[in-house]
N, C-alpha and C positions, 0 to 999 in steps of 0.2 A: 111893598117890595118883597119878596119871594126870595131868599139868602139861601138857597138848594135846603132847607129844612122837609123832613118828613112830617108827615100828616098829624102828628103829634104837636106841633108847632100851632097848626091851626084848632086846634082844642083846646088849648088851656090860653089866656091873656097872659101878656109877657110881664116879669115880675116889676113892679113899682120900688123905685128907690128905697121909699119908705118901709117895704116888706123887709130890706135887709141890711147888717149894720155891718163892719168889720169885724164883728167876731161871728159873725153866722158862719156855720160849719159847711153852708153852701158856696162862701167867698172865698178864695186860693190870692192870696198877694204875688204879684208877678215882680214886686222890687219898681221904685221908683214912683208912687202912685197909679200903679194899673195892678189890675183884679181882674179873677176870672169868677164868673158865678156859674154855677153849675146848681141847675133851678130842679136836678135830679136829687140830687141828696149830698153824700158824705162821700161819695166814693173816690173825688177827683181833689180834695181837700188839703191844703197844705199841712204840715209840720205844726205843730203848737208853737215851735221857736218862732216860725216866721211871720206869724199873728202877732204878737209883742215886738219883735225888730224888726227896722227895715233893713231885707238883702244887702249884703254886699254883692256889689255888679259881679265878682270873678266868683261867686260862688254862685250864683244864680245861670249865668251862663257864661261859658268863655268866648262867644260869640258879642256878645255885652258888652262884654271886655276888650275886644279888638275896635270895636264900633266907638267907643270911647276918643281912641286914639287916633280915626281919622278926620282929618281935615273938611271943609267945604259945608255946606247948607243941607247937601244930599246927599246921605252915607247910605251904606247896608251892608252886611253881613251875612256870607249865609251858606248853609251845607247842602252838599245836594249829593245822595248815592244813587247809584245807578249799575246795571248788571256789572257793568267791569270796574267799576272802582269808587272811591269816595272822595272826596275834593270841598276844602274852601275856598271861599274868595271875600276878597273884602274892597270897596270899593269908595270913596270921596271927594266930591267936586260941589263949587258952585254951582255948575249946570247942571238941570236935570235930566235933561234930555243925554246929554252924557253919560250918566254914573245909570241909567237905565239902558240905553246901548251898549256900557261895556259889562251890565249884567247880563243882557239877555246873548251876548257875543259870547260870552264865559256858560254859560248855560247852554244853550245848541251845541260848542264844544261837546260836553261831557255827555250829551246823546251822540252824538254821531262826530266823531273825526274824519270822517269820507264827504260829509255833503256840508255845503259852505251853511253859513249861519242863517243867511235870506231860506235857504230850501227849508229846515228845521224848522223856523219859524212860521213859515207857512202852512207844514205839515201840523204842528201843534194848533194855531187860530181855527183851521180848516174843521180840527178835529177837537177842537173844542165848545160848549155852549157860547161863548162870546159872539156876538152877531156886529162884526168890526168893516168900517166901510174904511177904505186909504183914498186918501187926498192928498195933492199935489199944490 
């Protein structure tokens, strides 16, 4: 599977668990049990504090923090700027198919306020690598 990586990707095998521990200066704590590694070096590396504690969610992100407080099975969170302005939204439901319609509805928004959300979306898939068949 091909994750848009550049040719570097297929040079070196991907690091083995075992290669790295929570204090390797290649791992960044993201709060909560997730990790970022960064197989480059030191450059993208957390804080020394946040290797010994774990994050506080409102100091980690306040997006974390909003996500927290909503309801339902399927939440998210999330910023988005764009030439004319910056905007969050926060979104929670049982249904998925929901809280994913009323993101991608909040999303085409804040590109374009003249064409409905259908057109936006379709200009984006169209013009994106996703290769998406719709069924009825």
């Amino acid at each position: 599977m091909n994750n848009g990586g550049d040719e570097h990707d297929a040079e070196e095998p991907p690091l083995d668990p075992e290669e790295l521990s929570l204090d390797d200066d290649r791992v960044r704590s993201l709060g909560g049990e997730r990790f970022v590694v960064n197989p480059e070096g030191t450059e993208q590396t957390a804080p020394p504090e946040s290797k010994d504690e774990p994050a506080d969610v409102d100091s980690v992100d306040p997006l974390l923090a909003k996500l927290e407080g909503l309801d339902g099975a399927y939440a998210l969170t999330v910023a988005a700027r764009t030439e004319q302005s910056a905007s969050t939204f926060a979104v929670g439901s049982n249904d998925v198919s929901s809280t994913f319609e009323s993101f991608i509805r909040w999303y085409a928004k804040q590109i374009s306020d003249d064409a409905t959300p259908e057109d936006v979306l379709a200009v984006l898939v169209r013009n994106s690598s996703l290769d998406v068949e719709m069924q009825r």
